[in-house]
C-alpha positions in Angstrom: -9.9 9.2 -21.2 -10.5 12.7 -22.5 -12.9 15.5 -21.8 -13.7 19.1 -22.7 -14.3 20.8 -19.5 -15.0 24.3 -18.3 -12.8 25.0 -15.2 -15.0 25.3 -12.2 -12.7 25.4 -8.9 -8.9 25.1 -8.6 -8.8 23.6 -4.7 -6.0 24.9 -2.7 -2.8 23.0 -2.9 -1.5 19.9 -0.6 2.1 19.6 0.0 4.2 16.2 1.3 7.3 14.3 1.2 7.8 10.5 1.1 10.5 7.7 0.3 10.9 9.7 -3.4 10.9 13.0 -2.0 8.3 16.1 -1.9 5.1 15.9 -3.7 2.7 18.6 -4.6 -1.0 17.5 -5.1 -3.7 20.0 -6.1 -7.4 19.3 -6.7 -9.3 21.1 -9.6 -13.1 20.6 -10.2 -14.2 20.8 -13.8 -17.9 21.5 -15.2 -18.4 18.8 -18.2 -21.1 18.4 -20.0 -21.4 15.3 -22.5 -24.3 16.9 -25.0 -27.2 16.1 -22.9 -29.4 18.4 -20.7 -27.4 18.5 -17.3 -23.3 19.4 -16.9 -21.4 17.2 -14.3 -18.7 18.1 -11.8 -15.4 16.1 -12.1 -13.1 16.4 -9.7 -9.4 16.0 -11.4 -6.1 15.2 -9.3 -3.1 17.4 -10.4 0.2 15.4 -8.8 3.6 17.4 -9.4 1.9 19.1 -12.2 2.4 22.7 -10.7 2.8 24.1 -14.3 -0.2 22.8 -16.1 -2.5 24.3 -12.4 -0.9 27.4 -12.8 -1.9 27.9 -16.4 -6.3 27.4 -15.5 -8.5 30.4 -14.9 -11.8 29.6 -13.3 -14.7 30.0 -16.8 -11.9 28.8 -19.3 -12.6 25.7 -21.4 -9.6 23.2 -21.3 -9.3 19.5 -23.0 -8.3 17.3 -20.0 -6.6 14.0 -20.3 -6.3 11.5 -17.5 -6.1 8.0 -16.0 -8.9 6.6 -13.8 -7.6 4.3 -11.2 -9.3 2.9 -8.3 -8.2 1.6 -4.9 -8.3 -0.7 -2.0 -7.7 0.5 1.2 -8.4 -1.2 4.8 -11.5 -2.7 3.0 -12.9 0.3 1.7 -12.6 1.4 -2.5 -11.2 5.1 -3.9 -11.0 6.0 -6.9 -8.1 8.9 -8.1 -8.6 10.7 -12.0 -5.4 11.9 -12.2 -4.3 14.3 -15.1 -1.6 13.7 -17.1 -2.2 15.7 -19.9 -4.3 19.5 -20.6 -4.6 21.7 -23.2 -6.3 25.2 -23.8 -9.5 24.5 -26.0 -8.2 26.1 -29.0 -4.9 24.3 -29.0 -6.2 21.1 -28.6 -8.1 21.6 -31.6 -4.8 22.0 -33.3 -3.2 19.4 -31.8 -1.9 16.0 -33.4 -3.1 13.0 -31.7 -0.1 11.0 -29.4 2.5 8.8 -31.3 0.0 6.1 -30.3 1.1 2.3 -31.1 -0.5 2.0 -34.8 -2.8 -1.3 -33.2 -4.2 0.6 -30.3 -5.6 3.1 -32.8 -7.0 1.0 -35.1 -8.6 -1.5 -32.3 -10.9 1.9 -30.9 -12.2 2.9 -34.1 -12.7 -0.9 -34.7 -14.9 -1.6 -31.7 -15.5 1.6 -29.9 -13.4 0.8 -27.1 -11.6 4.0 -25.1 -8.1 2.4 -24.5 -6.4 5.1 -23.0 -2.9 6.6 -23.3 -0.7 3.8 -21.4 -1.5 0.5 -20.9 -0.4 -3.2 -21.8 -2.1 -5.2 -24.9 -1.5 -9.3 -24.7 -1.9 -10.4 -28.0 -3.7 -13.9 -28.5 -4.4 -16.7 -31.0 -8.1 -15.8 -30.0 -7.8 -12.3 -29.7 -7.0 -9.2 -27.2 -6.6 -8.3 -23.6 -6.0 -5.4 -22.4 -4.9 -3.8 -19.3 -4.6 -0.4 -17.6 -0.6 1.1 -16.3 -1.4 -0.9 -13.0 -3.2 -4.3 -13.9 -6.3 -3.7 -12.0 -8.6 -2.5 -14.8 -8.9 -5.3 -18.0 -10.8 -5.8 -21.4 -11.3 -8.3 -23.7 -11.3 -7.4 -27.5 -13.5 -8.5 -28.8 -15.5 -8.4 -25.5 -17.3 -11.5 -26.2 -14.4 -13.6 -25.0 -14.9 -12.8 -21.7 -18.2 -14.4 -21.3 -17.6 -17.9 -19.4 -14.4 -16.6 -17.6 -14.8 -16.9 -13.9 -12.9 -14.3 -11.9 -9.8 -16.1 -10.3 -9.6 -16.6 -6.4 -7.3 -14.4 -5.4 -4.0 -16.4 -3.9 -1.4 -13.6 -2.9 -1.4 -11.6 0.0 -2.7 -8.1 -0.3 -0.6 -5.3 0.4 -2.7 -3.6 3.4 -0.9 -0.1 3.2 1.6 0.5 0.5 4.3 -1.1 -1.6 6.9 1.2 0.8 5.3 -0.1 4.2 5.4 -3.7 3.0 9.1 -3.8 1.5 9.8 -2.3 5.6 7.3 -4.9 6.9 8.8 -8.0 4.8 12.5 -6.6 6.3 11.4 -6.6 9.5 9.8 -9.6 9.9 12.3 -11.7 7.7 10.3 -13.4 4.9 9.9 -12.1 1.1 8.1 -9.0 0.3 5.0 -9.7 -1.6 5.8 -9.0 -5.7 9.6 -9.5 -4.7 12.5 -9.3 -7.5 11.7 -12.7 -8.5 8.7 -11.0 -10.2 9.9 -6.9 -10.3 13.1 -7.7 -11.9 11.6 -9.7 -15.1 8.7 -7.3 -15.2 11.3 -4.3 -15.7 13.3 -6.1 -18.1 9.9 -6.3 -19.8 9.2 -2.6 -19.7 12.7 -1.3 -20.6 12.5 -3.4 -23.8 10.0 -0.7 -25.1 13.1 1.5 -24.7 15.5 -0.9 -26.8 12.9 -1.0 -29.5 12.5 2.9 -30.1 16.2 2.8 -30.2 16.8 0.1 -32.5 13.8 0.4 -34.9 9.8 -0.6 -35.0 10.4 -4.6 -35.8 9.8 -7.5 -34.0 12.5 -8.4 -31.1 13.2 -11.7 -29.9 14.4 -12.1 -26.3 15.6 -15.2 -24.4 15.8 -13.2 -21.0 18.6 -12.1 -21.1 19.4 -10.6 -24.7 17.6 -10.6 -28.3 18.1 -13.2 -30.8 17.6 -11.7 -33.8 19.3 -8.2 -33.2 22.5 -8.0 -32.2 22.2 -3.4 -32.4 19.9 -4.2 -29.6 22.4 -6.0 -27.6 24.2 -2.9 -27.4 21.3 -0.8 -25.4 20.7 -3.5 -22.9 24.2 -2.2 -20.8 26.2 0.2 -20.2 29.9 1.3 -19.4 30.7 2.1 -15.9 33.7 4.5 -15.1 36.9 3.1 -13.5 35.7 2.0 -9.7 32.1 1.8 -10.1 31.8 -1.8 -12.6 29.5 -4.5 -11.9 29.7 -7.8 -12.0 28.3 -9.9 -15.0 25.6 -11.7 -14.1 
């Protein structure tokens, strides 16, 4: 999502550390009016972003890109719009749109749908779903094939903190951590194949789980060479 907001209040900053090291979170409140008769306060979440803060001015007019993402925590819902991408006004009116997948372009103009900048698209005989970076937030394209579709009962545990406290918990108590590597490994082989494919060329790749089919360049970006010492074993 994008919006043309005046900068209203930069909040003072938060500073951490955690499992991946320090964090920086700052807060910014932006005035945004959508054409009609009343402006709205958005509150944005800056996270390690201590560039893009340091370059608003409360009264200047930025373009503001983010990700709206919301949360289950002990029973209660919070939602985070994180930033991930701000421009001065002027320079975003400059600005070529992102190297955007050619499909996700043309399925927003075709039926008005605000995709976003990441996501997943699972293309079907039927049609299109789509889904945000994390897998909570879904469409249907078109959105008619949604009608009928009862929401599944949900049949894995919930993770009542964090991913971090439930990899410790599942440790400590001896049993597998919900979304183990049964299911992390294949999903990050899935993932990295985006990487093979910018490497290789825009075509269609062919993968039996462990290498492609039809491209053999591929092949070549799916390992590496480890220096005397340090070598792994083939799986």
């Amino acid at each position: 999502m994008e919006f043309e907001g005046v900068v209203y209040k930069i909040m003072p900053v938060t500073r951490g550390t955690s499992a991946r090291g320090e964090w920086q979170r700052q807060d910014v409140v932006f005035d945004y009016n959508d054409g009609g008769q009343f402006s709205r306060k958005i509150c944005v979440t800056f996270f390690n972003k201590e560039s893009d803060v340091a370059k608003l001015r409360e009264g200047e007019t930025f373009l503001v890109s983010v990700n709206i993402e919301s949360r289950e925590y002990n029973g209660r819902w919070y939602t985070d719009i994180r930033a991930w991408r701000l421009q001065p006004k002027q320079e975003a009116a400059a600005a070529p749109m992102p190297d955007m997948p050619p499909i996700v372009e043309e399925l927003e103009r075709k039926y008005n749908l605000p995709l976003g900048q990441i996501g997943t698209l699972w293309m079907g005989e039927k049609g299109i779903l789509w889904q945000n970076e994390f897998g909570s937030a879904m469409q249907f394209v078109p959105s008619s094939l949604k009608k009928g579709i009862k929401r599944p009962k949900p049949w894995l545990p919930r993770i009542k903190k964090s991913h971090v406290h439930e990899f410790f918990a599942a440790i400590r108590e001896g049993r597998r951590a919900n979304a183990d590597f049964r299911f992390g490994v294949p999903l990050v082989k899935t993932v990295l194949l985006g990487n093979v494919l910018a490497q290789t060329g825009k075509c269609k790749l062919l993968w039996d789980g462990h290498r492609a089919t039809n491209n053999a360049a591929a092949n070549a970006f799916t390992r590496t060479t480890y220096r005397p010492g340090w070598e792994l074993p083939r799986v």
